[in-house]
Structures are given as C-alpha cells and as structure tokens.
C-alpha atoms as one frame of an Amber mdcrd trajectory, in Angstrom:
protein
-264.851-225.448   6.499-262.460-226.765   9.249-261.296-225.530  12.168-259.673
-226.240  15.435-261.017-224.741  18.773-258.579-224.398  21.792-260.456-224.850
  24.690-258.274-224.591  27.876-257.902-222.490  31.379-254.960-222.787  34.030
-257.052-224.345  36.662-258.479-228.408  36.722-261.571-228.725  37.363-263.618
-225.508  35.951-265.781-227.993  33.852-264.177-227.805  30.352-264.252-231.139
  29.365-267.941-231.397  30.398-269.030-228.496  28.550-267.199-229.785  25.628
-268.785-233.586  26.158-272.432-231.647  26.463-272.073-229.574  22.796-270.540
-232.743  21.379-273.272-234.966  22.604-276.032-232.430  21.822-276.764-232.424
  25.943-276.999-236.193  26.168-273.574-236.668  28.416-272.941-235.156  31.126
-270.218-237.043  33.045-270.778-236.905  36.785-268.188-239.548  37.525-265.247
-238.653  35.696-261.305-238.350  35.994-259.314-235.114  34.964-258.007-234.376
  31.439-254.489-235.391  32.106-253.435-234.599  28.084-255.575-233.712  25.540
-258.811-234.830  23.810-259.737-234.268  20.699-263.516-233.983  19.694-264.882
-233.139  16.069-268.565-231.765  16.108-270.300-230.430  12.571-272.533-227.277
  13.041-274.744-226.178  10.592-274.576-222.279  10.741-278.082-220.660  10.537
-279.814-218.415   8.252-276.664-220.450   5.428-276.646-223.621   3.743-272.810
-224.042   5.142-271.410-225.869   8.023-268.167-225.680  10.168-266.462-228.511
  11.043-265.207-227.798  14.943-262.093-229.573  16.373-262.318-228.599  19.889
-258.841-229.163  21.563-259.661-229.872  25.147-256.480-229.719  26.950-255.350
-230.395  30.285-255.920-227.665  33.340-252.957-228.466  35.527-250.011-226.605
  35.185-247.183-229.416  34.883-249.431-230.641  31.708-249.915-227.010  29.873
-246.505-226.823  28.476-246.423-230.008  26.755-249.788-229.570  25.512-248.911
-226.374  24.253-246.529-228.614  21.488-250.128-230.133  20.430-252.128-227.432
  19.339-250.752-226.370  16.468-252.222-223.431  14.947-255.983-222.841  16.529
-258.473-221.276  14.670-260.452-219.823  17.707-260.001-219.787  21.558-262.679
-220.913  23.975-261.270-219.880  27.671-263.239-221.249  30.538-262.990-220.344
  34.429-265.111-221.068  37.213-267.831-218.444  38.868-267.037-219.593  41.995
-263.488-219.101  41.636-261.880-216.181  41.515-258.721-217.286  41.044-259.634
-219.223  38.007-260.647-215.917  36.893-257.933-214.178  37.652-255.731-216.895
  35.395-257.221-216.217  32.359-255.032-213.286  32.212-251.907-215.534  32.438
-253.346-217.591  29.995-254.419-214.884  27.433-250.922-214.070  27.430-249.547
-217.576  26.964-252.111-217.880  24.270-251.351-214.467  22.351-247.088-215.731
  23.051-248.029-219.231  21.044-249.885-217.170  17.970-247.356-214.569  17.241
-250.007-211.440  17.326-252.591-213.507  15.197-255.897-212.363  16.464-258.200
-215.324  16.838-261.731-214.889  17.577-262.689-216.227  20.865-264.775-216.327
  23.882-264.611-216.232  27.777-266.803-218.673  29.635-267.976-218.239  33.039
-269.273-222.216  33.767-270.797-223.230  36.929-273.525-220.740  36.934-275.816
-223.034  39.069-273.981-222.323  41.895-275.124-218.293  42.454-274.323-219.053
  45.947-271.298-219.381  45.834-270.678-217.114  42.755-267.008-214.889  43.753
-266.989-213.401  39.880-269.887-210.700  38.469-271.010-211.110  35.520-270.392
-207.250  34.769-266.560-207.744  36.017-266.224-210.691  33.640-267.870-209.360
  30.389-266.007-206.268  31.140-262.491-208.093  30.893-263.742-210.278  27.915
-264.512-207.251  25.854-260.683-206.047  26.622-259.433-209.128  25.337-261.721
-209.050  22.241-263.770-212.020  23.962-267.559-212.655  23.916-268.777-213.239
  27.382-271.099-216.161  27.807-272.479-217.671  31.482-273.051-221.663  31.717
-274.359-224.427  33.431-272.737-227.796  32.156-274.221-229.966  35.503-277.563
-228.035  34.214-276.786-227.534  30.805-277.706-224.728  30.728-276.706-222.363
  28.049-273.738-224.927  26.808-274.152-224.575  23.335-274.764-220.757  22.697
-270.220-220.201  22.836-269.525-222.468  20.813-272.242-221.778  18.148-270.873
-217.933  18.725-267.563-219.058  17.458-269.135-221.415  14.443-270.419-218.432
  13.375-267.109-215.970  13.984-265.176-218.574  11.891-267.865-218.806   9.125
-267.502-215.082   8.828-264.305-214.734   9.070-264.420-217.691   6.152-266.309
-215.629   4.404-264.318-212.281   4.491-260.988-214.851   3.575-263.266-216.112
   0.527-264.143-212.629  -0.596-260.707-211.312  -0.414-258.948-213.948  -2.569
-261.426-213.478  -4.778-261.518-209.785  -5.356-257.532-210.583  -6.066-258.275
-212.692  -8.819-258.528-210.223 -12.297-261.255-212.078 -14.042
C-alpha cells in the first residue's frame, strides 16, 4: 500500500524535518546542525502494521515552514493521503497557525477528509511550554486530528504519529478493499 504524508505547519523552525529524519532513521539522526527546509523533501519509510502481515509504504512530504515557500510547495503535493501538522509547545503562535493551515489544507483537497494528526513537538522544553496539552487535544479532536506530544531533540515519542497514521491508512485500505469488493457480483 502507498501513500503520501503531508507534513507541514506555517512557522520554520517547529522541528518537522527532524521529527521526520528521527522516524525515517528509526532514532539514529537527529540533526543538531542543520539549515531550514527551503522546498521540499521527500522521504519514503516502510512500516509494518502490527497485529497484520501488511505494510504501508509512507511518503512523507516535508515541506517548507516559511510563508513565501508554502504556495509553491502547495503545486508539489499532489493529492496527500494523510496530514501530519506540527507546531511548537512553546509557541503559541505556531499553534494558533494551524488553523490557517487546516484551512489551506481542507481549500487544496476539495472537502476530501484525510486522516491526520496534530503534533505538539518540543515537549522537552515544559518550561517554556505556552500551549496545554488539554487546549491542543481539544482543537485536534475539532479538526478530526489525533493529538500526539513529542520530543525530536529527545526523541521522545517520535514514532507513535506517524505509526497512528500507518495504521489510519491501512484501515482506511481496508474499508476501500472491502467496498470494491462487496460491488463485485460473484
């Protein structure tokens, strides 16, 4: 099964290219020198979904943060399977764009609902934490978003969204499967 993953949020520097460089790396890599996403990367990860003998391929989309770069990547993505938004806990303005980019998002699929999930990264930081975790989940569930917490410098936690959305696009494989089956008279 294949699928591409749109990872993306407004704001540089919420640590979406190092949470994607952690799952693809299984935790080995985590870049503490590194430059901004000024386009888009493309990484391909297999994930073997528990409790099944099947696997999803993942094409995680990581796409630039800035704002001058968003439109044009926009053009790139095609049609994503799934939705990975990140922000920053110690940001509450990076919080606060996800809802201008849920919108841009929901604009660029035409009303297709596509599973997703809301990350909160930079959990290491309670300190200097601006976003609860109770406000966040709370918005993620209005969106139709799982709500996961993460620690990419840590890494902490880094794999648990995107094996969440293996598994939503195995099952919503699945349902697809059954469907065009049951239409079949045989």
């Amino acid at each position: 099964m294949l699928t591409r993953l749109l990872q993306n949020s407004r704001d540089a520097a919420v640590g979406k290219s190092a949470l994607s460089h952690i799952f693809y790396s299984d935790g080995t890599l985590f870049q503490k020198n590194y430059s901004m996403t000024t386009g888009v990367e493309l990484l391909m990860k297999c994930v073997n979904i528990p409790e099944t003998k099947d696997s999803v391929e993942l094409y995680i989309i990581d796409s630039a943060g800035k704002e001058t770069l968003v439109e044009a990547c926009e053009k790139m993505w095609g049609e994503p399977s799934l939705l990975c938004l990140v922000f920053d806990l110690t940001s509450e303005q990076s919080f606060a764009n996800c809802s201008c980019w849920m919108e841009r998002v929901r604009a660029h699929c035409q009303g297709l609902q596509i599973p997703g999930v809301l990350v909160g990264n930079k959990s290491d930081l309670s300190a200097r934490r601006e976003v609860q975790a109770s406000v966040a989940k709370e918005w993620a569930q209005s969106q139709g978003l799982e709500y996961h917490e993460t620690s990419a410098k840590e890494m902490e936690n880094c794999d648990a969204p995107l094996l969440s959305l293996a598994r939503a696009f195995h099952s919503l494989y699945q349902e697809r499967r059954e469907t065009i089956q049951n239409l079949n008279p045989g």
